[in-house]
C-alpha positions as CSV (number, residue, x, y, z in Angstrom):
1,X,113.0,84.5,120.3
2,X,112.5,82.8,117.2
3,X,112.9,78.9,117.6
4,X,113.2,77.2,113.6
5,X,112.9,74.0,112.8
6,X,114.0,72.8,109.2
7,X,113.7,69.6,107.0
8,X,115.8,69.0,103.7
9,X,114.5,69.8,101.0
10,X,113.6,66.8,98.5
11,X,115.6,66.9,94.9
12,X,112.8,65.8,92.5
13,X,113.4,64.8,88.9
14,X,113.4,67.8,86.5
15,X,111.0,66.4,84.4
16,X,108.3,65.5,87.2
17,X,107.1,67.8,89.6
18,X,106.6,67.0,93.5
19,X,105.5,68.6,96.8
20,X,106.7,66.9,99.9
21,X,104.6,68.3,102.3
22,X,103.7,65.4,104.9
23,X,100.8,65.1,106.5
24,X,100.2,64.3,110.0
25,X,98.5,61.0,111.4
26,X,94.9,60.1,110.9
27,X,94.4,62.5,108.1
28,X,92.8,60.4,104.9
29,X,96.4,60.1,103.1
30,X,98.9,57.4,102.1
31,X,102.0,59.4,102.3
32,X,104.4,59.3,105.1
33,X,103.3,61.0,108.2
34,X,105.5,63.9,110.3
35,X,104.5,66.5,112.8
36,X,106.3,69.4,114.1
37,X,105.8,70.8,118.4
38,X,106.4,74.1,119.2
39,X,106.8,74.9,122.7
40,X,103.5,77.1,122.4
41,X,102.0,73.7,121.5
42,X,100.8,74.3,117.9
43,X,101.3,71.5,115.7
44,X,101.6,72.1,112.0
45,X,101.0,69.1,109.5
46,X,101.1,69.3,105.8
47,X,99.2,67.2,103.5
48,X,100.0,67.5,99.7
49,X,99.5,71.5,99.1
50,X,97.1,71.9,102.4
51,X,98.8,73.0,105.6
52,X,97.0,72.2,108.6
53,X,97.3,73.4,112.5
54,X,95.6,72.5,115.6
55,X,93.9,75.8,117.3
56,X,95.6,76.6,120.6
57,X,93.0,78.5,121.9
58,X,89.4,80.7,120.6
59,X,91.3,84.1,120.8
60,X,94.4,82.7,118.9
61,X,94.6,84.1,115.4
62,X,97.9,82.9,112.5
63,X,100.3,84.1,110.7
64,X,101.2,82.0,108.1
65,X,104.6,82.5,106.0
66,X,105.8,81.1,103.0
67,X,109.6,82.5,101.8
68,X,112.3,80.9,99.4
69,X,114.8,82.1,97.5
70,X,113.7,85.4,96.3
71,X,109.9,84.3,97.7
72,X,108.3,85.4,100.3
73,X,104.5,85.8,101.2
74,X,102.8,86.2,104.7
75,X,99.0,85.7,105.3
76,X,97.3,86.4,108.7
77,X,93.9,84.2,109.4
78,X,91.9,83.0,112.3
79,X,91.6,79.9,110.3
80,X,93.9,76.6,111.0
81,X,94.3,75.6,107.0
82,X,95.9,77.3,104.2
83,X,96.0,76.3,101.0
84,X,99.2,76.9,99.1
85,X,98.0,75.8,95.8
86,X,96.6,79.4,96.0
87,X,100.1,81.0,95.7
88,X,101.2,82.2,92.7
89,X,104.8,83.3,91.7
90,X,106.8,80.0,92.7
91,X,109.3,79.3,90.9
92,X,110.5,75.5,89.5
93,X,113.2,73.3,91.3
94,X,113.1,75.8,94.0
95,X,112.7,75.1,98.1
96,X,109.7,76.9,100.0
97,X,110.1,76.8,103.9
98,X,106.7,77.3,105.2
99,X,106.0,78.7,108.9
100,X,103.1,79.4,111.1
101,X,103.2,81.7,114.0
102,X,100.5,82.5,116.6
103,X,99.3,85.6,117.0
104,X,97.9,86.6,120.5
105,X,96.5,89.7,120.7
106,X,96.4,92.5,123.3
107,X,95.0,95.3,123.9
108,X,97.9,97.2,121.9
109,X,97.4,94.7,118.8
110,X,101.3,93.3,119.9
111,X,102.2,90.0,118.5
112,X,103.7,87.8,121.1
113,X,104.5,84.2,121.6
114,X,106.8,84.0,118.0
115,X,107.4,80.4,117.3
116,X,108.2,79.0,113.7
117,X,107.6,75.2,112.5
118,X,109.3,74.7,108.9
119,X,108.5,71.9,106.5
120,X,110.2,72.2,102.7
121,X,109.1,71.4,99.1
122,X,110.4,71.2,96.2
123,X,108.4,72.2,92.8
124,X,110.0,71.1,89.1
125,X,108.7,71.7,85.8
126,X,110.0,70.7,82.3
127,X,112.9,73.5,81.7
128,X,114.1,73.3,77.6
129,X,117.8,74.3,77.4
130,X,119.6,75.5,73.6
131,X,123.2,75.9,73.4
132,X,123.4,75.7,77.0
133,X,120.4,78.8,78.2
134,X,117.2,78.4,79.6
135,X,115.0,79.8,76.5
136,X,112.3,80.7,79.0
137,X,114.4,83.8,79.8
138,X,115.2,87.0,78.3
139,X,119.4,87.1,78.4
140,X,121.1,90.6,78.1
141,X,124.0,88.9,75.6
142,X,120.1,88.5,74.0
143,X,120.5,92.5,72.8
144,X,124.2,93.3,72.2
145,X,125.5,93.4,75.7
146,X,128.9,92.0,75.7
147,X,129.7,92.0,79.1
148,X,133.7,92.6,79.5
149,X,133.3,95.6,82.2
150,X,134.6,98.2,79.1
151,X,132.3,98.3,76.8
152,X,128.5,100.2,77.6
153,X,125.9,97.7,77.8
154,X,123.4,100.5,79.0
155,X,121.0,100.4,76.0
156,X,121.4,96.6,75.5
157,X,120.2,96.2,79.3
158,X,117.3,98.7,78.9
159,X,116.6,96.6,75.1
160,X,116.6,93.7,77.3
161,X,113.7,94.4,79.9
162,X,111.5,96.3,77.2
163,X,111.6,93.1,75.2
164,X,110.7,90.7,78.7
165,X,108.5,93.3,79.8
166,X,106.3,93.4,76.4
167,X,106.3,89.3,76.2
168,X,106.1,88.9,80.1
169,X,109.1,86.9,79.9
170,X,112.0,86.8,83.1
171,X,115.2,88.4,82.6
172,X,118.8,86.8,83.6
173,X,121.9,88.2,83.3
174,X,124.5,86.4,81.6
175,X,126.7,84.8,84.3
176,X,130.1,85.4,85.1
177,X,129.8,88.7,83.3
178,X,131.3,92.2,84.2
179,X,128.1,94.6,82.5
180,X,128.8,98.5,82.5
181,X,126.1,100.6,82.6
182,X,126.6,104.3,82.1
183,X,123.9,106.4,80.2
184,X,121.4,108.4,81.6
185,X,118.9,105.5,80.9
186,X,116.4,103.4,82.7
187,X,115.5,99.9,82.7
188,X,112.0,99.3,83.5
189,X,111.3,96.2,85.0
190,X,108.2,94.5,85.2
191,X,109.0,90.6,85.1
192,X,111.4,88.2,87.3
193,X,115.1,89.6,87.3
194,X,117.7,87.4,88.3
195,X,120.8,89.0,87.6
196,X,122.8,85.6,89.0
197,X,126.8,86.1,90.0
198,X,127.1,88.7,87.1
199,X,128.5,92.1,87.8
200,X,127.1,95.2,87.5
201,X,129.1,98.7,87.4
202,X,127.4,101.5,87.5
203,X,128.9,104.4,86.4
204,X,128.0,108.2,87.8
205,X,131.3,110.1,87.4
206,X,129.9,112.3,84.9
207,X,126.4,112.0,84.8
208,X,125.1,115.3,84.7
209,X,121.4,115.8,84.8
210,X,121.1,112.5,85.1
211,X,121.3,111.8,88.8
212,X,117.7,111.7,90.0
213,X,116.9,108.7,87.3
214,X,117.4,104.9,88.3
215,X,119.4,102.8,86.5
216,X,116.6,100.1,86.6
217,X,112.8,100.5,88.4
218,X,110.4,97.9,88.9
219,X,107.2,99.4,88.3
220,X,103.4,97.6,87.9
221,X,101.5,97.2,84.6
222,X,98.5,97.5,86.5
223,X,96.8,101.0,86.0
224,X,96.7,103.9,88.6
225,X,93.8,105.8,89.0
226,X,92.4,108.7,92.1
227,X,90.3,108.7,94.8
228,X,88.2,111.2,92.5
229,X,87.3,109.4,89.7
230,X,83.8,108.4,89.0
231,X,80.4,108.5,91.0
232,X,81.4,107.5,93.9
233,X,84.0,109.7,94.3
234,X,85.9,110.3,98.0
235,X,86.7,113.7,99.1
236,X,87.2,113.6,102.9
237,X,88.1,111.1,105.3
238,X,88.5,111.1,108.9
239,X,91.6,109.6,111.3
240,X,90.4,105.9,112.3
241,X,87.8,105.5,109.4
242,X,87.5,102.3,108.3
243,X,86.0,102.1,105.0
244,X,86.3,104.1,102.1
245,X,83.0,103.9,100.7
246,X,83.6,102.1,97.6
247,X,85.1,99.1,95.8
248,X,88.1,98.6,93.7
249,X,89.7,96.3,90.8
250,X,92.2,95.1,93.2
251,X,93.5,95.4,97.0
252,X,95.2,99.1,96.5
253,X,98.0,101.5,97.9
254,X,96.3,104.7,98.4
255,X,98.5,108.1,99.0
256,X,97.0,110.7,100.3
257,X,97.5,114.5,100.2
258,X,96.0,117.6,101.7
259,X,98.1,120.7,101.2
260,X,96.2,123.2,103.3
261,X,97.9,121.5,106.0
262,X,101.4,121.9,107.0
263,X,103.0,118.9,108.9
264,X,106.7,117.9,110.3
265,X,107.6,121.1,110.2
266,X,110.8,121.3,111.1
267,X,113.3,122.7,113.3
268,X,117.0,122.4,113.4
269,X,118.6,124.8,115.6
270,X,117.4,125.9,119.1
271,X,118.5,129.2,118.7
272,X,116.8,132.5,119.0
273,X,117.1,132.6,115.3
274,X,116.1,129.4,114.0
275,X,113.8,129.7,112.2
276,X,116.2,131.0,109.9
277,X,119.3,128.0,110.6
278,X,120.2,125.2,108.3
279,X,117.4,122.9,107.1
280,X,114.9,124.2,109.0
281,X,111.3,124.4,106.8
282,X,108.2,125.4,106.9
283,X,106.7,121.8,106.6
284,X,105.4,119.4,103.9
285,X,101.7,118.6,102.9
286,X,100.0,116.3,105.0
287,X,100.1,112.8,103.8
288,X,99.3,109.7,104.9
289,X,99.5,105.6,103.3
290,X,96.9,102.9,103.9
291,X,96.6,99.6,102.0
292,X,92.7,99.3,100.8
293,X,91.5,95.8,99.7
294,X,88.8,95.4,96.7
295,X,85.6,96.3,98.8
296,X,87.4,99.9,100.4
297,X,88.3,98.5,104.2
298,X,91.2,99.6,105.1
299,X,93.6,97.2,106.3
300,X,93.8,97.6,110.5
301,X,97.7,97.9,110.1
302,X,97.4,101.0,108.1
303,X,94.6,103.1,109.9
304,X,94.2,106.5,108.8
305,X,96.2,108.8,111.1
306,X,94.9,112.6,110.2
307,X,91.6,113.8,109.0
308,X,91.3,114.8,105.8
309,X,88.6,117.2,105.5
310,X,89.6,118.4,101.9
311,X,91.4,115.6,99.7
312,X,94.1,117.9,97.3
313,X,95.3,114.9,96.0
314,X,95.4,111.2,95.6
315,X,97.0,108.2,94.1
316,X,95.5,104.9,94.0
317,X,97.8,102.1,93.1
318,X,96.9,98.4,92.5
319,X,98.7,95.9,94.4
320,X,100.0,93.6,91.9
321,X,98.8,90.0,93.5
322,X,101.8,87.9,92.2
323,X,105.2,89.3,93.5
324,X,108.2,90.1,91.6
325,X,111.8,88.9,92.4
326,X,114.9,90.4,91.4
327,X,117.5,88.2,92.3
328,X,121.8,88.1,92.7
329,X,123.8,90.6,91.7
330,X,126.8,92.3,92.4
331,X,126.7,95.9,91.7
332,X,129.1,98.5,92.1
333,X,128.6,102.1,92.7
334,X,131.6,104.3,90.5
335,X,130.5,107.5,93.0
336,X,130.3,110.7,91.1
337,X,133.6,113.0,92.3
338,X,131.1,116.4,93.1
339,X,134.6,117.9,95.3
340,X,136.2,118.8,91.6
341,X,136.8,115.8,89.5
342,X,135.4,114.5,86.2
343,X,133.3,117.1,85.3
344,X,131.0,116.9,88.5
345,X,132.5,120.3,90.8
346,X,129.3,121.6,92.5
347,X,127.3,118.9,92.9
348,X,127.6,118.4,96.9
349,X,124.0,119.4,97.3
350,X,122.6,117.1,94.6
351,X,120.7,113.9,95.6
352,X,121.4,110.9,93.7
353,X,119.7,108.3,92.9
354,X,121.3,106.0,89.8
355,X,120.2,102.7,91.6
356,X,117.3,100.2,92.0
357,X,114.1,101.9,92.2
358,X,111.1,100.4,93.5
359,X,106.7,101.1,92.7
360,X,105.3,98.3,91.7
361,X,104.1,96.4,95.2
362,X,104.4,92.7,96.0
363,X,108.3,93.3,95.7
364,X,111.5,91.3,96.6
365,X,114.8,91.6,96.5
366,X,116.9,88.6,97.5
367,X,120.3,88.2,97.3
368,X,121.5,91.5,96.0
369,X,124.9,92.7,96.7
370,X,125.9,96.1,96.5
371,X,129.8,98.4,97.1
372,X,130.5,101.5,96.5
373,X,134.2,102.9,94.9
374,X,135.5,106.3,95.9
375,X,134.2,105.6,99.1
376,X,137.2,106.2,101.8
377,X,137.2,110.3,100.9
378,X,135.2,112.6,103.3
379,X,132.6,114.9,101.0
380,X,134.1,113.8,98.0
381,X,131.0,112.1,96.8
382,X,127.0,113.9,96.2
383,X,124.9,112.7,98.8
384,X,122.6,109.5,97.6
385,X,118.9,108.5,98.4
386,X,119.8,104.9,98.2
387,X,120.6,102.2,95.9
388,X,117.3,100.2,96.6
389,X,115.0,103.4,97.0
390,X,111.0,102.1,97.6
391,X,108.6,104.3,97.0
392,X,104.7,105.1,96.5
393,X,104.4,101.3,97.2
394,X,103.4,98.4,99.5
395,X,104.4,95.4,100.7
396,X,108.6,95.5,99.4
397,X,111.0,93.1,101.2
398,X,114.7,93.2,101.0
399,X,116.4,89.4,102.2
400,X,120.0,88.0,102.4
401,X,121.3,91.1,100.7
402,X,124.5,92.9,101.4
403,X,124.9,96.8,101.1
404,X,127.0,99.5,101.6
405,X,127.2,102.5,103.8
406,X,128.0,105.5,102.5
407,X,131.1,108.0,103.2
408,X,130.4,110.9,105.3
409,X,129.0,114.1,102.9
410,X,127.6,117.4,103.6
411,X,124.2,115.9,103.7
412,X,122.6,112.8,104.8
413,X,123.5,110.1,102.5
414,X,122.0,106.5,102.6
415,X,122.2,103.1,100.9
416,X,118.4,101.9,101.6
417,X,115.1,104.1,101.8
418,X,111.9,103.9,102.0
419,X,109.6,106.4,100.8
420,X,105.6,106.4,101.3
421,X,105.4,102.7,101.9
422,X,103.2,100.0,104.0
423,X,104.7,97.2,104.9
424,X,108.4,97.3,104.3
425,X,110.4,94.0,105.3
426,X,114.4,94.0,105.8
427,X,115.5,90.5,106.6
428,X,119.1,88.5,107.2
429,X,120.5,91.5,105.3
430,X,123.9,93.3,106.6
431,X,126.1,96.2,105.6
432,X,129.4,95.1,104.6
433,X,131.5,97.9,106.6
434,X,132.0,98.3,110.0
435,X,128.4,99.5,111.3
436,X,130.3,101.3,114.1
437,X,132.9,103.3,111.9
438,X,132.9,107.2,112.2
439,X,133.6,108.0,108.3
440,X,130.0,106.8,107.2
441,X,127.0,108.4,107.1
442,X,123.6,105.8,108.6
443,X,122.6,103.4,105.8
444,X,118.7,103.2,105.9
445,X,116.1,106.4,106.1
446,X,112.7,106.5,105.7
447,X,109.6,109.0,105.2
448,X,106.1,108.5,105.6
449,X,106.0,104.8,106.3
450,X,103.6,102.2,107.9
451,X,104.8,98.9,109.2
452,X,108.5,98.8,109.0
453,X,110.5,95.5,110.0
454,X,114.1,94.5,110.8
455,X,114.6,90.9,111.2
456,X,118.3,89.7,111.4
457,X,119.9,93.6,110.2
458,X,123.4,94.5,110.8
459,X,123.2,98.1,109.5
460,X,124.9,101.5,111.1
461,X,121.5,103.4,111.2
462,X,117.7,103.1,111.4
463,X,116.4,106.8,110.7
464,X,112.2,107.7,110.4
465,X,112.4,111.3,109.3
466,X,109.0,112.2,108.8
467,X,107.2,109.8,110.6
468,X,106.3,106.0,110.8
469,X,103.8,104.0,112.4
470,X,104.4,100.5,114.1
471,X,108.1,99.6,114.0
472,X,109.5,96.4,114.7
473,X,113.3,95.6,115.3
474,X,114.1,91.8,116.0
475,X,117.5,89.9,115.8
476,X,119.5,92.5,114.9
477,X,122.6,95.0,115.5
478,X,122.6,98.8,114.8
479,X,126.1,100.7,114.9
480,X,126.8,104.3,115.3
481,X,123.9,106.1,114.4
482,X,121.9,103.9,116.2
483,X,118.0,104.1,116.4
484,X,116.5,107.8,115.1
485,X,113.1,107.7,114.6
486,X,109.7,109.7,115.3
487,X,105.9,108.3,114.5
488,X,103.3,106.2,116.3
489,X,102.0,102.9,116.8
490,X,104.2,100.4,118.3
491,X,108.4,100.7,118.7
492,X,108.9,96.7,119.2
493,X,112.4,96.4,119.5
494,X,113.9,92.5,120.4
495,X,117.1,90.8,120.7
496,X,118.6,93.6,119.4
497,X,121.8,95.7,119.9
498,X,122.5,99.0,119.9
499,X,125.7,100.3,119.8
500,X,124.9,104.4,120.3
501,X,125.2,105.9,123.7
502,X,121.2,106.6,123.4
503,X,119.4,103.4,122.9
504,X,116.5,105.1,121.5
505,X,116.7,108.6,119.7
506,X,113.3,110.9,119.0
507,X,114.2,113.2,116.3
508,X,114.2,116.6,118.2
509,X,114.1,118.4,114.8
510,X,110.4,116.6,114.5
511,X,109.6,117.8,118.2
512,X,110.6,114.0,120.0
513,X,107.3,113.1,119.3
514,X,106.3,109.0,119.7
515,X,102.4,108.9,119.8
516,X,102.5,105.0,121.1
517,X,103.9,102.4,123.0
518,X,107.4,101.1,122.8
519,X,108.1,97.2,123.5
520,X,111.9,96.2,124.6
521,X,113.0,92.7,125.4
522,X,115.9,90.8,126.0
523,X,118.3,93.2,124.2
524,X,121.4,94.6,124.7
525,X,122.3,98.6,124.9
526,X,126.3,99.1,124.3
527,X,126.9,103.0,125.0
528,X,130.2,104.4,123.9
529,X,130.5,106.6,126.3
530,X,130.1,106.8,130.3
531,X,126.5,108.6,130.2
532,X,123.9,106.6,128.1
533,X,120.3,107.8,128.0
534,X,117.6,104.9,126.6
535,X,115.1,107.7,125.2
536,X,116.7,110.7,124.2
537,X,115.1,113.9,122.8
538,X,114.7,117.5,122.8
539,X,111.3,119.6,122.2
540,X,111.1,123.0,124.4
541,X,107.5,123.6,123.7
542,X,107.8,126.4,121.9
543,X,107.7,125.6,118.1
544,X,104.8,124.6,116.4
545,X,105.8,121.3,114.3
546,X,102.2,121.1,112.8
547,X,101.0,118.4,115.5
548,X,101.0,117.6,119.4
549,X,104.0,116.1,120.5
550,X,104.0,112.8,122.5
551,X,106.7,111.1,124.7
552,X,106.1,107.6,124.4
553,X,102.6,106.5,126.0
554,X,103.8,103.4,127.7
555,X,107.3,101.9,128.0
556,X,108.1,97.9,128.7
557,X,111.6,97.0,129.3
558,X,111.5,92.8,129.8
559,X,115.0,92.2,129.5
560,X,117.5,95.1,128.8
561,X,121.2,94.9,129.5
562,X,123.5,97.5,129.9
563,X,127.0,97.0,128.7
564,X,129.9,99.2,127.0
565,X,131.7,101.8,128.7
566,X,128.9,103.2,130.8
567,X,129.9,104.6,134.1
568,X,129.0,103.1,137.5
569,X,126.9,105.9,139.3
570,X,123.1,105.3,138.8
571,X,123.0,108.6,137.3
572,X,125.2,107.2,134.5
573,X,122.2,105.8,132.9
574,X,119.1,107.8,132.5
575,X,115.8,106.7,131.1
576,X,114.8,110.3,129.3
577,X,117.1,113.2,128.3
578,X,116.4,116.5,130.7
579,X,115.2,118.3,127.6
580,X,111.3,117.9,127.2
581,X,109.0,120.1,128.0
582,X,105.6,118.8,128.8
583,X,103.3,121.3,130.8
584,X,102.5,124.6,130.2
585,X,103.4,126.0,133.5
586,X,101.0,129.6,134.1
587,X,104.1,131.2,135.1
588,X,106.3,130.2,132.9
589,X,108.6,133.2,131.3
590,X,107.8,133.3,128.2
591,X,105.3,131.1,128.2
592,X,105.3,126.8,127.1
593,X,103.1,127.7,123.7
594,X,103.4,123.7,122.3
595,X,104.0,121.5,125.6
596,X,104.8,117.6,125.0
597,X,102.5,115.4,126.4
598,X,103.7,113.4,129.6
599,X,104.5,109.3,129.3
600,X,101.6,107.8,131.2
601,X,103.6,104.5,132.6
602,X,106.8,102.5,132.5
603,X,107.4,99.0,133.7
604,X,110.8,97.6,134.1
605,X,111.9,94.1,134.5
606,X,115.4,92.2,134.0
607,X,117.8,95.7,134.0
608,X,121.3,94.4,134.5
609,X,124.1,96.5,134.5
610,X,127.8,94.9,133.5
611,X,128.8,98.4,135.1
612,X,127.2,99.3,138.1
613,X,123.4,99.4,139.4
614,X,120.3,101.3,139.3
615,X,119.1,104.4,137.6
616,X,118.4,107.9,137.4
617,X,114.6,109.1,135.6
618,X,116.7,111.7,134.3
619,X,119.5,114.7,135.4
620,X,116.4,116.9,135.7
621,X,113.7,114.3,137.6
622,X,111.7,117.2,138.6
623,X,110.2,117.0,134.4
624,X,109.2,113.4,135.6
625,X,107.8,112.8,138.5
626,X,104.5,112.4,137.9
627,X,105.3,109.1,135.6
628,X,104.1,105.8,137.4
629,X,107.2,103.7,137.3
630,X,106.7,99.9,138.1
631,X,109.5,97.8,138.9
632,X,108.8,94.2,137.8
C-alpha cells in the first residue's frame, strides 16, 4: 500500500517567488535541513530545485512524480537526482507534492515495493489584476457570454478559445456563472482552461446531426505527419521490434493500421446461428499504439504486439512536451429525449458525444465535475461515448474529478473512454451515484489501449473492449459491472474491491483471451450472490476471433478476501468458469477448431473466506487439472 508523507506548503509573497525544497544534511547549502525515511529505506532530500535520493540497491531503478493541482508529471530513471527546474507547465502560487518511488524489477517488469516521500513548494510570480481579473487570461464575459444559464453563450465560448488559442493565452471562465452552450459548435482548446466553480449546461435535446461533435476538444498545435513520409520511410514492422529506424521532431504517438487483417472479431451469441445475432462482426483492422521518442525506440511499455508486414495506414502524432490543464467545472449534461420528445424520436441507436474531447497528449483534467439530467428514465436517453472521451493520444490523466454514470439504454452507454491511447491515468476520481445501482449502465470503456491506471476510483465499471495491454487497479472500488476486460501484459489489481459476483470477467464475446499475468493483493471480492467465480469466461473453441486465445499465463493471489453473500460450500467459490475450451481433443464431435491455451500456474496465499472455506478449480475440474496450483 501506498504510505504518504506530506509537509505544508509555504505561502510566499505574490510578488517574490520561492521554492522550499530542503535539503538534507551535509549537502553544500545554508537552508534548513529535513529528510524523509520510507520503510524501503530510501531517503529523499531536496535542495533548492534538485531532488536527491540515496540508491537502495544496483538493480533499483525510480520513479519520480511531480502532481499539483491540475499538474502532474512522472519520470522513470536509474539515476538518484532530478532536476525540476527542467519542468515546464507550473503554474504561479501553486503547491507541487513531489514523490519518488522504487521500482524493483522482475522478471515480468511488475513494480513492487510502492512507497511515496512528499516534500511541497510553492512558486509565485507578479500576477497584474484590472477591475478585479487576472489580464493574463482570456475570460468568456471577454466575447459576449453573459452567463445567466438562458441566454446561448455557445459562440462567445468558441470566440473565446480561438482568441487564447491564436495569442497562447489561458482561458478562465467567469466565476459563479451559469454558461449555456447549445449549438452544434466546438471549442478547440489548445491553452490552460480553468473553467473555476462556473457552470456549464450543455444542451442536447434537439441537436440533430450534431451528436458526434464535442462541445470543446483539446487538440495539439504540433503537426501530424505518417510513417510514410520521406526517405526513410517505414512500411513493415514486426511484434517486439524495438526501433523504428528513424528519428523524429519530438517523442511521438504512433497509430498503426493494417487492414488486410481482421482482429477482435466478435461474437455475441453461442448459438448455432450466431454469426448472424446481435452485434456480432466480422472484426476491425488490426491496430496497435506505441509511444516513439525522437531517435525511433520505442518506449518498453508500449511494445509492438502484431506484425505488421504491410503498413495500410499510419498516424504519427507529436507529444506536446508541456501538458495542458483544464481545470473546475461543473457541467451538466441536458440528455437528448431519443424515446419521442423534443424533436429527437429515433435516435436510440445514435452515439453521442457533445462532451470534452481529448488528442492533444500531455493532458489533464483536474477537478472536473460532471451530472447528467433526464437521467432516472430507462432508454429514454441515446447511448453516449463519454463526456471526457481520449482518443488518438498519449499520456491523458483524469484526477479529483467527479462523473456520472449513465441510465440504462439499448446500448452500452458510458461517462469516461478511452480510445487508442498509451498511458491513460484515472486518479482520486469517483462517480457520484451509487456504483452498485441496477438502472445504470458501467461508466468507463475503453479500445485499443496501452497502460491503463486506476488509483483511488469509485466507479460502477472498468470495461477493455477490444483489447488493452498492462492494467493496473490500485485503491479503489468497482460496483456492479465490475471488472470486464480482455488484452495482455500485466492485470495488477491492489487494495481494491469488487462488488460483481465474478471478480474478474474476460469478455467472452473477444474469446476470454488474457495473454499475460494477473497480480492480486490484499483486496477484497464482495459477490452478490451465493456462487462467485474470480475469473470468469466463455470461449468454446470454435470461432475464429482473429487471434489465439489465452487464459491468463500466471495467476498470484497475495491477499484476497472473500466477503458478500457467498455461500459456504467450497464449491461456492470457483477460480475459473466451466466454459473454456483449451485442447483440441482428436475425438472431439465436431471437432475444437480454435482451442484456448491452458493457464500455466497459480499461487495462492492469504484466501479468507467471511463465509466458509476452501475452493473448488471450477464445477467442471476435469478442463483443469493439468494447472500447477501452489498453495503459499
Amino acid at each position: 500500500m501506498k504510505k504518504r508523507i506530506f509537509i505544508s506548503a509555504v505561502i510566499a509573497m505574490l510578488m517574490s517567488f520561492a521554492l522550499v525544497f530542503t535539503a538534507c544534511d551535509g549537502l553544500p547549502t545554508t537552508r534548513p535541513s529535513a529528510q524523509f525515511e520510507a520503510p524501503t529505506g530510501l531517503t529523499v532530500c531536496f535542495d533548492s530545485m534538485l531532488a536527491t535520493w540515496n540508491p537502495v540497491e544496483d538493480s533499483m531503478k525510480y520513479t519520480i512524480r511531480i502532481e499539483g493541482e491540475g499538474f502532474l508529471e512522472v519520470r522513470n530513471t536509474a539515476r538518484t537526482t532530478f532536476n525540476l527546474a527542467s519542468l515546464h507547465g507550473l503554474l504561479p502560487a501553486t503547491a507541487y507534492y513531489v514523490s519518488v518511488m522504487t521500482r524493483a524489477r522482475g522478471a515480468n517488469n511488475t513494480t513492487t515495493d510502492v512507497q511515496r516521500i512528499v516534500a511541497a513548494s510553492v512558486f509565485s510570480e507578479p500576477v497584474i489584476f484590472h477591475n478585479g481579473r487576472n489580464i493574463n487570461f482570456v475570460y468568456y464575459s471577454d466575447f459576449g457570454a453573459v452567463g445567466d444559464g438562458a441566454a446561448d453563450d455557445s459562440q462567445a465560448i468558441v470566440d473565446a478559445h480561438d482568441h487564447a488559442n491564436r495569442n497562447n493565452m489561458p482561458v478562465r471562465a467567469d466565476s459563479g456563472k451559469k454558461f449555456l452552450f447549445r449549438a452544434n459548435r466546438t471549442a478547440v482548446i489548445q491553452t490552460d482552461t480553468d473553467w473555476q466553480d462556473a457552470e456549464i449546461i450543455i444542451d442536447n435535446s434537439n441537436v440533430g446531426a450534431g451528436h458526434t461533435t464535442f462541445v470543446f476538444n483539446v487538440t495539439s498545435s504540433l503537426t501530424p505527419t505518417t510513417l510514410g513520409v520521406g526517405g526513410n520511410a517505414v512500411t513493415s514492422l514486426y511484434a517486439g521490434q524495438t526501433s523504428l529506424g528513424r528519428t523524429f521532431d519530438y517523442d511521438s504517438f504512433i497509430h498503426l493500421i493494417d487492414n488486410s487483417t481482421p482482429r477482435f472479431i466478435r461474437r455475441t451469441s453461442f448459438a448455432a446461428n450466431s454469426t448472424a445475432a446481435w452485434n456480432t462482426n466480422l472484426g476491425v483492422a488490426q491496430a496497435d499504439v506505441i509511444i516513439v521518442d525522437k531517435d525511433g525506440n520505442v518506449d518498453p511499455s508500449t511494445p509492438i504486439l502484431w506484425d505488421f508486414n504491410d503498413i495500410s495506414m499510419s498516424h504519427v502524432r507529436p507529444i506536446d512536451p508541456v501538458p495542458l490543464t483544464l481545470r473546475g467545472g461543473i457541467f451538466t449534461t441536458i440528455s437528448n429525449e431519443a424515446g419521442g420528445l423534443n424533436g429527437e424520436a429515433g435516435r436510440l441507436n445514435l452515439y453521442y458525444n457533445r462532451g470534452i474531447g481529448i488528442e492533444r497528449s500531455n493532458t489533464v483534467v483536474y477537478g472536473v465535475t460532471h451530472y447528467v439530467s433526464n437521467n432516472d428514465v430507462a432508454n429514454l436517453n441515446s447511448p453516449y461515448n463519454g463526456f471526457i472521451v481520449a482518443r488518438d493520444c498519449a499520456k491523458v490523466t483524469v484526477m479529483n474529478s467527479r462523473l456520472t454514470a449513465r441510465r440504462n439504454t439499448v446500448h452500452g452507454t458510458y461517462d469516461i473512454s478511452a480510445i487508442r491511447v498509451a498511458n491513460f491515468y484515472v486518479i482520486d476520481t469517483v462517480q457520484t451515484n451509487y456504483i452498485s445501482s441496477p438502472n445504470y449502465w458501467g461508466i468507463f470503456a475503453s479500445n485499443f489501449c496501452k497502460n491503463i491506471v486506476f488509483d483511488g476510483v469509485e466507479f460502477s465499471r472498468f470495461d477493455a473492449h477490444m483489447g488493452v495491454h498492462n492494467t493496473t487497479i490500485i485503491n479503489s472500488s468497482l460496483g456492479r459491472m465490475g471488472l470486464q476486460i480482455i488484452g495482455t501484459g500485466l492485470l495488477h489489481i491492489e487494495n481494491t474491491t469488487i462488488i460483481n459476483n465474478n471478480f474478474i470477467n474476460l469478455r467472452q464475446d473477444y474469446g476470454s483471451t488474457w495473454n499475460g499475468d494477473i497480480l492480486i493483493r490484499n483486496s477484497e471480492f464482495r459477490p452478490t450472490g451465493a456462487n462467485a467465480t474470480l475469473i470468469m469466461g466463455r470461449n468454446d473453441g470454435d470461432w475464429d476471433f482473429g487471434y489465439i486465445c489465452y487464459m491468463p499465463r500466471n495467476i498470484v493471489i497475495d491477499g484476497l478476501s472473500i466477503t458478500g453473500e457467498i455461500g459456504s460450500a467450497p464449491n461456492n467459490f470457483r477460480l475459473f468458469a466451466n466454459t473454456f475450451v483449451h485442447t483440441a481433443s482428436p475425438g472431439a464431435n465436431p471437432p475444437i477448431l480454435f482451442p484456448a491455451v491452458l493457464t500455466d500456474t497459480i499461487r495462492i496465499g492469504n484466501l479468507t473466506r467471511i463465509n466458509g472455506s476452501g475452493f473448488v478449480r471450477s464445477i467442471n475440474a476435469g478442463q483443469y487439472e493439468d494447472i500447477i496450483i501452489t498453495i503459499l
